[in-house]
N, C-alpha and C positions, 0 to 999 in steps of 0.2 A: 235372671242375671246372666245368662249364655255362660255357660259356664263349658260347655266342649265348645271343640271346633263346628260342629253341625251345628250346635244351635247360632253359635254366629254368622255363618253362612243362610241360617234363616232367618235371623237378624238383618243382616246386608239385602237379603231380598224387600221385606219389610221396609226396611228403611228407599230403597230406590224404587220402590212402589209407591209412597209418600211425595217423593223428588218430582215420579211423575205426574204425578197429581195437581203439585206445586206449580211443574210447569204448563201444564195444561190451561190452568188459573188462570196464570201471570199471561199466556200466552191472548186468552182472551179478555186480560185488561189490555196489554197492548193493542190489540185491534179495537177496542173500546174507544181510546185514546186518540186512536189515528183516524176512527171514523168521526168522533166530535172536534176534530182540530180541520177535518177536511168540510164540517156543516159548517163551523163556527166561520171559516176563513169565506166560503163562500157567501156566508150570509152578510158580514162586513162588505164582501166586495158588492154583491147585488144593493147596499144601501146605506152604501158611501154619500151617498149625494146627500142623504136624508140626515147625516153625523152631525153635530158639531165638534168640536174638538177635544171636549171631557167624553166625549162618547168616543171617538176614534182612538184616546188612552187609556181607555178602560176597555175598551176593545183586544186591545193590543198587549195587553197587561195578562187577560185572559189570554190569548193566544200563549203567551211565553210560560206562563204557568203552566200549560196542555203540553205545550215542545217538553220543558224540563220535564214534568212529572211523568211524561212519557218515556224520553228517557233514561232516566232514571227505572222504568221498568224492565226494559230493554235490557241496559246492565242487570239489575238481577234477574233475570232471565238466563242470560248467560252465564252467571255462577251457577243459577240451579241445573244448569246444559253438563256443567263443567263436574258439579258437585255428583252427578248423576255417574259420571263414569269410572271415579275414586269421590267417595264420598267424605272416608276420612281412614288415617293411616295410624292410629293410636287410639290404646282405650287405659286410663286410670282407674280404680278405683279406688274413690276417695273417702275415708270415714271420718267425722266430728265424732258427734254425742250420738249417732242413732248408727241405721243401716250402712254398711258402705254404699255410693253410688258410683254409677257408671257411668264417667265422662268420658266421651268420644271425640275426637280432636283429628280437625281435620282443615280443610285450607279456608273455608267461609261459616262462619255461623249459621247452621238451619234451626230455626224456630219452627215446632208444629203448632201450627193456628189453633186447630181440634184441643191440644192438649194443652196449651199455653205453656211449652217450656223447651227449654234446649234442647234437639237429639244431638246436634253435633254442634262443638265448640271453634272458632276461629283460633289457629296458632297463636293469635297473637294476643288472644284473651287470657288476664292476669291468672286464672285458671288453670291454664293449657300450660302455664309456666313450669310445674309441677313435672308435669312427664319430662321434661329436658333436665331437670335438676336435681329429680330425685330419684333414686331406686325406690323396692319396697323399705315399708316405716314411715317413720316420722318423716310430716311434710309438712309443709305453710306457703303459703302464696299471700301476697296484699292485694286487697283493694283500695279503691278513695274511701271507706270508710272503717280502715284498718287490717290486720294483720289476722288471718285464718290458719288454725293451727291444726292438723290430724294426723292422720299416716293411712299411705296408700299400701293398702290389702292384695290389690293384683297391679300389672301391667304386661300390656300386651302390643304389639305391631304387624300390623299387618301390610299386604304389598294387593292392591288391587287395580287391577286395570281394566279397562273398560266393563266394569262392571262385572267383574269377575275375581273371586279373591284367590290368588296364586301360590300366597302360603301365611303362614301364622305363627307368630315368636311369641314364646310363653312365660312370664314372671321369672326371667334371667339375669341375674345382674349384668350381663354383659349385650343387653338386648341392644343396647345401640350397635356396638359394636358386632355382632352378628349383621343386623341388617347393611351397617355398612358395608363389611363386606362383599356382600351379596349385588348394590349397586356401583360400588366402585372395582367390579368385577365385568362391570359390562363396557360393551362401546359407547365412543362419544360421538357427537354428533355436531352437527352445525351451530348450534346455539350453548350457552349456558345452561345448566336447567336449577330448577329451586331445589332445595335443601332439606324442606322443613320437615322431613322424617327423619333424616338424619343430624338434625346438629346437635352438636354436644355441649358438656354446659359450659367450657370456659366461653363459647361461642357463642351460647344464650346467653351469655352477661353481655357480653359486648353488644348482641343487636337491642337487647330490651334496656341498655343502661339509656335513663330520661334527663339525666339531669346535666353529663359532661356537655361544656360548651363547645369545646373541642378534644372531638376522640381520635387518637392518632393509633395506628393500628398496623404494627411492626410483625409481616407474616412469612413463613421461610415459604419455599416455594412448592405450590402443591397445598398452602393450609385453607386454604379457600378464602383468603381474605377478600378479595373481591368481591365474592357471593354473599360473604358476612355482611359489607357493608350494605349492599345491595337490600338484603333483608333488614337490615335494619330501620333502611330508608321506609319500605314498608313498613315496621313497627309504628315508627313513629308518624305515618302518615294514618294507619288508624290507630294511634293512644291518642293523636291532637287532629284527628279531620275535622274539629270547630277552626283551628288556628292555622292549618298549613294544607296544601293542595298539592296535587302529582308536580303540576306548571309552575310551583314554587320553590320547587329543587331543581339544582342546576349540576352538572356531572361536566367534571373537567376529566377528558381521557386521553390516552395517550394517542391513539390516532382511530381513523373511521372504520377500519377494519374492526378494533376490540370493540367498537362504542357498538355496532351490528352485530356481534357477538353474545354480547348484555344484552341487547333489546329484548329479549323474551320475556327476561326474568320478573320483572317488576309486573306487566302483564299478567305473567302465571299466576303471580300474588294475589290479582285480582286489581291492581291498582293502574292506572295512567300510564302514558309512556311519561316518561321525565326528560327535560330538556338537555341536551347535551354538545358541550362544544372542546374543541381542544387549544392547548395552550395559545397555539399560531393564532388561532380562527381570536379568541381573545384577542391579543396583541394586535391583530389588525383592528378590530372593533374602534381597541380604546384610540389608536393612531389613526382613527378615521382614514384607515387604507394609503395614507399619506408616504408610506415608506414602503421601498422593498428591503426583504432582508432574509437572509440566509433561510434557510428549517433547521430545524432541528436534525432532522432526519440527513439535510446534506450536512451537515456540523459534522456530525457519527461518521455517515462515510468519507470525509477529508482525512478524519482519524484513523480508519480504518484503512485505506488505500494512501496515502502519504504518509500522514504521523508529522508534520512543519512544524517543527521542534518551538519557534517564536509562536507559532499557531496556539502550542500546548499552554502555552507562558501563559497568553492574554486569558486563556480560558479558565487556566489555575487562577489567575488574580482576581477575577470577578466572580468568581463561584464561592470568595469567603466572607465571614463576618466584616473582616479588615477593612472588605470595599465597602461595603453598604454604610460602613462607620464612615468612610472616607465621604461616600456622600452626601450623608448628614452634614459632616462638617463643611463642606464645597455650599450645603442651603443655606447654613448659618454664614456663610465666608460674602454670598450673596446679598444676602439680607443685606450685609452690613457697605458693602463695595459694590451694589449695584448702579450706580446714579456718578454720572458727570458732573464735579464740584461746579456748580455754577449756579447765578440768582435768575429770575425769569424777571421782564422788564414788560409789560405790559401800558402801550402808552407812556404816559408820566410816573405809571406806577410801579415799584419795581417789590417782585416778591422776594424776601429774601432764603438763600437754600435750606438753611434749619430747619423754616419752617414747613416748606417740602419734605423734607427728611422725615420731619416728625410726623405728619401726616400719612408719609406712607408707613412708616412703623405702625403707627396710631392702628391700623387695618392688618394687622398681621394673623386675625384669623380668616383670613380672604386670602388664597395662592397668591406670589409675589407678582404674577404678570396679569391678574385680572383688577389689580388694586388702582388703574391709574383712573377710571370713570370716576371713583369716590376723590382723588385727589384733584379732578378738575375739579368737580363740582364744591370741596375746600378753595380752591386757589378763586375761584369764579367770584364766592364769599367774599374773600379776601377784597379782592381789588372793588367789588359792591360798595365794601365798607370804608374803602380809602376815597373812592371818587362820589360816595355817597350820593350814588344814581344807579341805575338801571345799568345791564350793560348790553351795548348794540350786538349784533350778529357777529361784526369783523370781529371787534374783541372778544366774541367767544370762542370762534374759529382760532382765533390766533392761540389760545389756551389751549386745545383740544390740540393741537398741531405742536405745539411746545411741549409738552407733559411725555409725550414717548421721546423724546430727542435728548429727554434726559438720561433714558439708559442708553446703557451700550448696544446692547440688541436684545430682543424680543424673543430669537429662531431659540428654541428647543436645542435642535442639534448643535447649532453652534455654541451654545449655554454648554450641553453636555463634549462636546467637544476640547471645549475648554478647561474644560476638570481635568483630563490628563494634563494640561501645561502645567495646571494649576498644581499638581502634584506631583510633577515633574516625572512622569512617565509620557509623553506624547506620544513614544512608537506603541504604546498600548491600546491605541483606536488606531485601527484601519476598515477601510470601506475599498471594497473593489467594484468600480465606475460608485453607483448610484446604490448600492448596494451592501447593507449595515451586517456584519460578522452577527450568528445568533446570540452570540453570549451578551451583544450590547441591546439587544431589541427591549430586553423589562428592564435596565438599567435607564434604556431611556425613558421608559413609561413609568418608570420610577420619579425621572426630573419630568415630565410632562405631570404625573398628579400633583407634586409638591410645588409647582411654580404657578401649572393654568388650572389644578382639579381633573375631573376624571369625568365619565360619563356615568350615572345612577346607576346602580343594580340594586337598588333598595327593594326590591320586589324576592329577590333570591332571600328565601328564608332558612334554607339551607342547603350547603355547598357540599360536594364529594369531588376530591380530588385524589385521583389513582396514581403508582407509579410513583410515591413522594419523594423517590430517592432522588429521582431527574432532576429537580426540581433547586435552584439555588436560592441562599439567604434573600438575597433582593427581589427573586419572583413568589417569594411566601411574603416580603413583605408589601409586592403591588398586589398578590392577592387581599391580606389583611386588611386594605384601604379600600379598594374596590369593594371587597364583600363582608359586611357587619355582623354578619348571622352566623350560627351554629353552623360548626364544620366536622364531617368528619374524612380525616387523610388517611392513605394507607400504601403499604409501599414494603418493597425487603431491600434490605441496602444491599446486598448480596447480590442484587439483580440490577445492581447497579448500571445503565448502558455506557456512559461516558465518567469513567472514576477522577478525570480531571473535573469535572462540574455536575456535582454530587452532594448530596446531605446523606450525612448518617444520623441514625436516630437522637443520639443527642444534641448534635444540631439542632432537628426540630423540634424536640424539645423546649430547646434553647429560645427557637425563635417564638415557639406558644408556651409561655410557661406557667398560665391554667389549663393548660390539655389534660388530658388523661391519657394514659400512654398504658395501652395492654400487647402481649407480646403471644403472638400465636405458633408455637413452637412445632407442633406437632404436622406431618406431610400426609397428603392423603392422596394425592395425585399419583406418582409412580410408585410400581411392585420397589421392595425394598431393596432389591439386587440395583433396578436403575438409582437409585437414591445413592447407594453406598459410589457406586461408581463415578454421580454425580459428585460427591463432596471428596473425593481422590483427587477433582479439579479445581473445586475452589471450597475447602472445609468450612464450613459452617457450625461450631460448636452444640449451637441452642436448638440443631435441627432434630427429631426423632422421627425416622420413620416409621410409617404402620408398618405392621407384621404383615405383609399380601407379599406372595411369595412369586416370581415367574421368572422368565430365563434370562440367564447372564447376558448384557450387552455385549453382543460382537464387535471387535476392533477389526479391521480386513485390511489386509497391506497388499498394494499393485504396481506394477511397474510404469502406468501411467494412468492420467487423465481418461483417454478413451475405455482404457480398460475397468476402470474405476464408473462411467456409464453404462458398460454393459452390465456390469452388477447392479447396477441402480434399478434398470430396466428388467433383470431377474427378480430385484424384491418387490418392484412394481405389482409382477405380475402375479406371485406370490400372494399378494396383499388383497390380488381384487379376488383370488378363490378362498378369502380366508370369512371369519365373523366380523373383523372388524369392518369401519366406517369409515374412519380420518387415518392418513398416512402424510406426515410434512417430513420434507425434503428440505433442511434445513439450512441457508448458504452463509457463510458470511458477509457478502458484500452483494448487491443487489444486480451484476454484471457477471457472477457469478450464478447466481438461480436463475439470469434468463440465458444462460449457456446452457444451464442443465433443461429448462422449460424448452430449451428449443430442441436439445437433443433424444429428448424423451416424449415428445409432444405427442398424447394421444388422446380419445375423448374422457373425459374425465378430470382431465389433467388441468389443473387451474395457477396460475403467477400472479403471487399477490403483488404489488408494487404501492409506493407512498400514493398514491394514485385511488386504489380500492377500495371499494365501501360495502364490501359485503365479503362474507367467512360461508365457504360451501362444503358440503361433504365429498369426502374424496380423495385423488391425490391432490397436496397443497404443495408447490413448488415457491418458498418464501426466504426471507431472511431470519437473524434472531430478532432485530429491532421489530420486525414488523410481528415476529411469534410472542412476543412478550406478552402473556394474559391469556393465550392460545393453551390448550393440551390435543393433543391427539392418540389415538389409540397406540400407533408407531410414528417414529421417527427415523429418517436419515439425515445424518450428518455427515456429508462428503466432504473432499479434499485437507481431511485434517493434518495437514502435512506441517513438519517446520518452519517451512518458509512462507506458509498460508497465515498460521497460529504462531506467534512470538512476543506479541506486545501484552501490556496489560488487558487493553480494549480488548484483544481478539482473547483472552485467556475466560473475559465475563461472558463475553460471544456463545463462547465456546459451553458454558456451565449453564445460561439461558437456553439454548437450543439443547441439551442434556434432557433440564429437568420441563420440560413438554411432554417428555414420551410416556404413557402412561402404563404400557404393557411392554412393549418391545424398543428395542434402541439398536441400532446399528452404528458404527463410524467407519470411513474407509478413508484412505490415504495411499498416494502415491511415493516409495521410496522411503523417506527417512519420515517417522512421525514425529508430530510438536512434543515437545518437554511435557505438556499438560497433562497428556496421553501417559507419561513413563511409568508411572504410581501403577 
């Protein structure tokens, strides 16, 4: 039963003495595989000639069977690689009616062949549920063939790395919370990394819940909501790998820096990379690249560097329920006042307009602008039956060429265009040259799906979309057309980037209202001191920081700029004789961090811009927009001055670049500091 620490350490040997065994196997099924796929391939090609064609797919049939089941070995090969250097980080013991037993929970399920039974359980097995949920006592877990009732006698967590165990936490109620500690005590690094020793259970409910259609997932900053969902995605890709695949999830992220960020995690899990695109990259897809039109990203900095007060207007108007209502009504206003009152005269024959009208009504589950091929081919009917013959080419040319002259136009843009008259705002569209403001880019993809349809995503089985706060009523509701499938959102409204064009939680609520909406209160990200200091700038009620204690954020007042970089270039330096890993230099506006990138430029030193597709260790010289979903060991936050920091925007700015820092936090400013700072 390993009941000291020595005996589990001769446990863990034991056990990766097995591992290797395993992979030894595996390793010579793999060369099995690839030396019968390299006879087989040869023997097809030497007597090809001799094939007929049930021979060259039967042929070929085997081949792809040898590819897959190859591998397929391959991958597990690489877990037992993987399993080999942490085997597993939790042990239960779990008693029914007889002995306790001793479940070990760790990242892959090993089965010993020799003994036919689990040593070590997958996280994600209904099982492993247990240790995230319960202390000692009374426990249960379900299976598919019901509900299992006991109580767990020990638990324990261990910390092993390469094959090495580092320490050992022993049947404490607080054993989560110990080990957390202990990793979110360390540096971060270039990537994400997984969880699964540490989550906790509001956080196990949320990745193992099977049933919500849509999980909306409202996290203050620091609660790991990103990672939750991330694991989640892994849950449910093994509870359902009969029904959904890594390439069937699709991840909406806020830009290519965080999407390289995540990349690891899903991997770690053991699973697929997952397909991922951002908002923009969408929007052009659906507009078949047909349009240029702002970012997202220059939207924030207009706001941020001007603030055009009409700017603000149009952006407040289209970011509410009221618009999206308004476009509904402008489709229904269409439907009904689309078409030029007139009768169509074919020959001798004249159609009269009713029944054109009715016709194209008659087809109203078809978008308004793809409906007119089914109304020639009625009207073509029609006049068949009047001149009761056949009808020649002219006359069907002459239909096919009459049938669009009946509306007004066709253009998209100028349909959407029209809605402001139509509502008597026209100064509320503008385009500078050729070039659509962002806030109209999904209103327009809003009137392209409801007029011509959309382009399939019926393949996407399930959607994750991060950042939900960004996100406005009419782009949740071109997501909700575009993708049919289980979603799950996640976002802190708190971290709002642009509060003129913004959802708060019950907004989204509002807009999915079968969601399930769980609220992840709790911060794990920064020591409590940045936390406190953090919600001095923008309070957050619902937030509780962990107890991790470390030094007060520095505020540094200077009498200029220059002077304000030589301190930047002191904690630079600082930084690189210390433990930690990441240090972001955090700017407001993106003209701003390459003033500081160029005046501190040394090797190391890295500028992320809307441009970047990759997150390195080191120092990160970035903005907020682009730090959003980032942590770093330190942070600076330069020029916090009043005249830098005033507006609402720069005040979110201001609380997003805060709560990144996860040990140390600095702020400097020249002369008089922002209001933000007073607290």
């Amino acid at each position: 039963m390993n009941e000291t620490e020595q005996e589990e350490r001769n446990y863990l040997e034991e056990i990766k003495d097995k591992l290797l065994f395993a992979i030894q196997r595996m390793d010579e099924r793999v060369k099995q595989f690839s030396t019968e796929l390299r006879q087989s391939k040869e023997y097809m090609y030497e007597h090809q000639s001799g094939m007929d064609d049930a021979d060259r797919v039967a042929a070929g049939q085997s081949i792809h069977r040898m590819v897959s089941t190859g591998e397929s070995a391959v991958g597990w090969k690489k877990k037992l690689i993987k399993l080999g250097t942490s085997p597993y980080f939790g042990r239960i013991d779990f008693k029914t009616n007889s002995q306790p037993q001793p479940i070990y929970i760790g990242m892959y399920t090993y089965t010993d062949e020799n003994e036919k039974a689990n040593l070590i359980y997958d996280w994600r097995a209904p099982i492993s549920s247990m240790f995230y949920d319960f202390e000692l006592g009374d426990a249960s877990y379900t299976t598919p063939s019901g509900k299992i009732n006991g109580s767990i006698t020990r638990k324990r967590q261990y910390k092993i790395r390469e094959g090495r165990m580092e320490f050992m936490i022993e049947n404490d109620v607080h054993i989560h919370d110990d080990l957390l500690q202990k990793e979110l005590s360390k540096s971060s690094d270039d990537k994400m990394k997984n969880i699964v020793a540490t989550i906790q259970r509001d956080q196990n409910a949320v990745i193992r819940n099977e049933t919500a259609s849509v999980m909306i997932i409202q996290g203050v900053a620091g609660s790991g909501k990103t990672s939750i969902a991330l694991h989640r995605i892994a849950f449910l890709l093994y509870r359902f790998r009969e029904d959904i695949a890594a390439k069937d999830v699709l991840i909406i992220s806020p830009n290519k820096v965080f999407a390289d960020y995540i990349s690891n995690v899903l991997p770690e899990l053991g699973e697929d990379w997952v397909p991922e695109m951002g908002m923009e990259d969408l929007a052009n897809e659906v507009l078949e690249e047909k349009f240029r039109f702002q970012t997202f990203f220059q939207q924030v900095a207009l706001l941020l560097e001007k603030h055009p007060p009409a700017f603000v207007e149009r952006i407040q108007f289209k970011s509410t329920f009221e618009f999206l209502s308004k476009l509904n009504q402008y489709m229904v206003h269409l439907e009904n006042n689309f078409f030029t009152f007139t009768e169509l005269k074919i020959g001798k024959v004249v159609v009269p307009f009713p029944f054109i009208l009715e016709r194209f009504k008659s087809y109203h589950r078809i978008p308004l602008l793809k409906r007119a091929p089914e109304v020639v081919k009625d009207i073509q009917q029609f006049v068949r039956n009047e001149l009761q013959r056949k009808l020649t080419g002219h006359e069907k040319n002459q239909i096919w060429q009459a049938v669009p002259c009946l509306v007004r136009t066709s253009n998209i843009l100028d349909l959407y265009k029209e809605f402001y008259t139509w509502i008597g705002k026209p100064e509320y569209f503008e385009m500078t040259g050729d070039t659509l403001e962002y806030a109209d880019v999904f209103p327009l993809i809003y009137c392209k799906i409801r007029l011509e349809g959309a382009i399939n995503f019926d393949h996407v089985k399930h959607l994750l979309v991060d950042e939900m706060q960004d996100y406005t009523p009419v782009q949740y509701a071109v997501l909700s057309r575009l993708f049919r499938c289980k979603k799950t959102i996640l976002g802190d409204v708190n971290q709002m980037i642009n509060p003129y064009s913004a959802s708060s939680s019950e907004l989204i609520e509002r807009v999915f209202p079968q969601g399930d909406m769980v609220r992840l209160v709790r911060s794990y990200r920064s020591t409590y001191e940045i936390s406190q200091f953090a919600q001095r700038i923008a309070y957050n009620p619902e937030l509780i920081p962990l107890e991790r204690h470390g030094e007060e954020p520095a505020v540094k007042e200077f009498q200029s700029n220059p002077e304000e970089v030589e301190e930047i270039k002191n904690l630079v330096r600082e930084f690189t004789t210390s433990r930690h890993k990441t240090l972001g230099i955090i700017c407001k506006t993106q003209d701003q961090a390459a003033f500081v990138y160029e005046s501190i430029r040394a090797n190391g030193i890295s500028l992320l811009t809307p441009e970047s597709t990759s997150f390195k260790e080191g120092v990160i010289v970035t903005t907020a927009y682009l730090a959003k979903g980032l942590e770093f060991d330190e942070v600076i936050i330069p020029f916090a001055s009043a005249r830098n920091y005033h507006t609402d925007v720069d005040k979110r700015m201001l609380y997003i670049a805060c709560t990144r820092a996860m040990h140390r936090l600095t702020v400097t400013y020249s002369r008089e500091k922002t209001q933000f700072l007073s607290a």
